[in-house]
C-alpha positions in Angstrom: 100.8 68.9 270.3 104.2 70.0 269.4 107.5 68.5 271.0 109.6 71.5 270.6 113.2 71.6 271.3 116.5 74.0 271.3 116.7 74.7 267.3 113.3 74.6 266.7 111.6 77.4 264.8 109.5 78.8 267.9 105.1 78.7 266.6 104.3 82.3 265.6 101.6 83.5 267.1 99.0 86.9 267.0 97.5 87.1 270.0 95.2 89.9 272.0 97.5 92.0 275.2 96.9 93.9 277.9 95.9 97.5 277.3 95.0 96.1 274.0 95.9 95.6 270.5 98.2 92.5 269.9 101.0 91.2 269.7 102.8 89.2 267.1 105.7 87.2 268.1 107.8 87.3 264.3 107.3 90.9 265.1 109.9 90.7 268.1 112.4 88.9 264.7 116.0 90.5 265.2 115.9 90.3 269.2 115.7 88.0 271.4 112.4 87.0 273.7 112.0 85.1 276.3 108.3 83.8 276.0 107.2 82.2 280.1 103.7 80.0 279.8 101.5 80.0 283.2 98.7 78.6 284.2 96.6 81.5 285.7 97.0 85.4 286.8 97.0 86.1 290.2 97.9 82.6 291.6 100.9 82.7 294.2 103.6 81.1 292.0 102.5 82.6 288.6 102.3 86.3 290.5 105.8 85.9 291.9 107.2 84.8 288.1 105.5 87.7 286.7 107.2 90.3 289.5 110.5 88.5 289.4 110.0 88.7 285.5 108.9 92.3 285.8 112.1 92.8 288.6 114.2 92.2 285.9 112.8 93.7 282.7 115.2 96.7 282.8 117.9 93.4 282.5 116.6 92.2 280.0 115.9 95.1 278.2 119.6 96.2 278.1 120.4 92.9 277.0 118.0 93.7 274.1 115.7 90.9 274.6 111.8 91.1 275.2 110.0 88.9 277.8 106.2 87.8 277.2 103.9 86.4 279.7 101.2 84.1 277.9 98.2 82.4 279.6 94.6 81.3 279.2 93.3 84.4 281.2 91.2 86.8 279.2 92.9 90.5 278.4 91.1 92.2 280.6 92.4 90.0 283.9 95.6 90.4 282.4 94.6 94.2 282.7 93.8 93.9 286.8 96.9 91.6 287.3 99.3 94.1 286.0 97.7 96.5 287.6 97.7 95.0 291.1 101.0 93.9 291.2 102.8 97.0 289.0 103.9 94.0 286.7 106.1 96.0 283.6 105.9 92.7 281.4 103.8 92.4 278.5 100.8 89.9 278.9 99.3 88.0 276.0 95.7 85.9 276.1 95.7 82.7 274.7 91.8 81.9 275.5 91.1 79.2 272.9 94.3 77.6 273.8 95.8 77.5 270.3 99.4 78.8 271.0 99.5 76.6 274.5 98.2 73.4 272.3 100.8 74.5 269.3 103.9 74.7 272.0 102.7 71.4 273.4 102.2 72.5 277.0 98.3 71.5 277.5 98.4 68.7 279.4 97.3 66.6 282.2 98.4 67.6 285.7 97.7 66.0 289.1 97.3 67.7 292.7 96.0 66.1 295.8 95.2 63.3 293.9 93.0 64.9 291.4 93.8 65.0 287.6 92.6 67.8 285.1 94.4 69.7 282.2 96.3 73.0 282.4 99.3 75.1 281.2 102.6 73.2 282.1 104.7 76.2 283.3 107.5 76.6 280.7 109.8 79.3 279.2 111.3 79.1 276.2 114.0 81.1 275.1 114.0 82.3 271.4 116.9 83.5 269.2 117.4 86.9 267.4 116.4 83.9 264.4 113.3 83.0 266.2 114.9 80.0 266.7 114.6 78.1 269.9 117.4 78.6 271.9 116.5 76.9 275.3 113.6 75.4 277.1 112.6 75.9 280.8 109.7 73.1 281.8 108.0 72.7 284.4 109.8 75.5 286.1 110.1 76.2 289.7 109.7 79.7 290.1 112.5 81.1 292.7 115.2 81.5 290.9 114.2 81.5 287.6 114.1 84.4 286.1 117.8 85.1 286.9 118.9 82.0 285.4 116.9 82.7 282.3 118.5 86.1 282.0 122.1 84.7 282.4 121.3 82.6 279.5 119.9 85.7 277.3 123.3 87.2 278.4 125.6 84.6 276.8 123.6 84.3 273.4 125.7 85.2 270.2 125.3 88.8 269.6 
């Protein structure tokens, strides 16, 4: 498990997408992306990051960076999500855990008292460089994607 940090060279990663293909993230090098971990489509906190994400792509976009949703959930529920929620951010399936593992966010979590492992919710914000350029963890979703796309906004041009 990776302790990444701001400066950090972010993991690249090839991973399968909605409406197929895949995506690469060094293919994103020159902008800059905002890449959000969650721990499962269609779950009432990850659903309202992924509209408020979706909200503000058109933001984003005209602040030239790309924004990546990444969970364990297979492509094709990443298919039905989108389409249930007319989410316009790009989903990638990290089923075998690799990339989660690799940015050090599979670990153990606790609710009502019972322990297991999942995705700790985190966004990581990563430089024109691919270069880490700030870390979100264990985010609480209201808010949040404004606050990460003030910070997108005052990164070096």
């Amino acid at each position: 498990m990776a302790d990444l940090d701001v400066g950090d060279m972010a993991p690249d990663f090839d991973l399968p997408r909605d409406g197929g293909g895949s995506l690469r993230l060094s293919g994103f090098r020159g902008r800059p992306v905002v890449l959000y971990f969650y721990p499962q489509d269609d779950t009432t906190s990850c659903t309202a990051e992924a509209i408020d994400f979706s909200r503000l792509r058109p933001e984003f976009e005209k602040a030239g960076a790309a924004v990546i949703g990444l969970s364990p959930d297979s492509t094709k529920k990443h298919d039905k999500f989108k389409a249930k929620h007319g989410l316009g951010v790009d989903l990638v399936a990290d089923e075998e855990r690799k990339v989660i593992e690799a940015y050090g966010l599979w670990v153990e979590k606790q609710m009502y008292g019972r322990r297991y492992m999942g995705v700790e919710r985190t966004t990581f914000l990563i430089g024109k460089d691919g270069r880490i350029a700030q870390v979100w963890r264990k985010v609480r979703v209201k808010g949040h994607a404004e606050a990460v796309l003030e910070a997108v906004r005052t990164l070096p041009s």
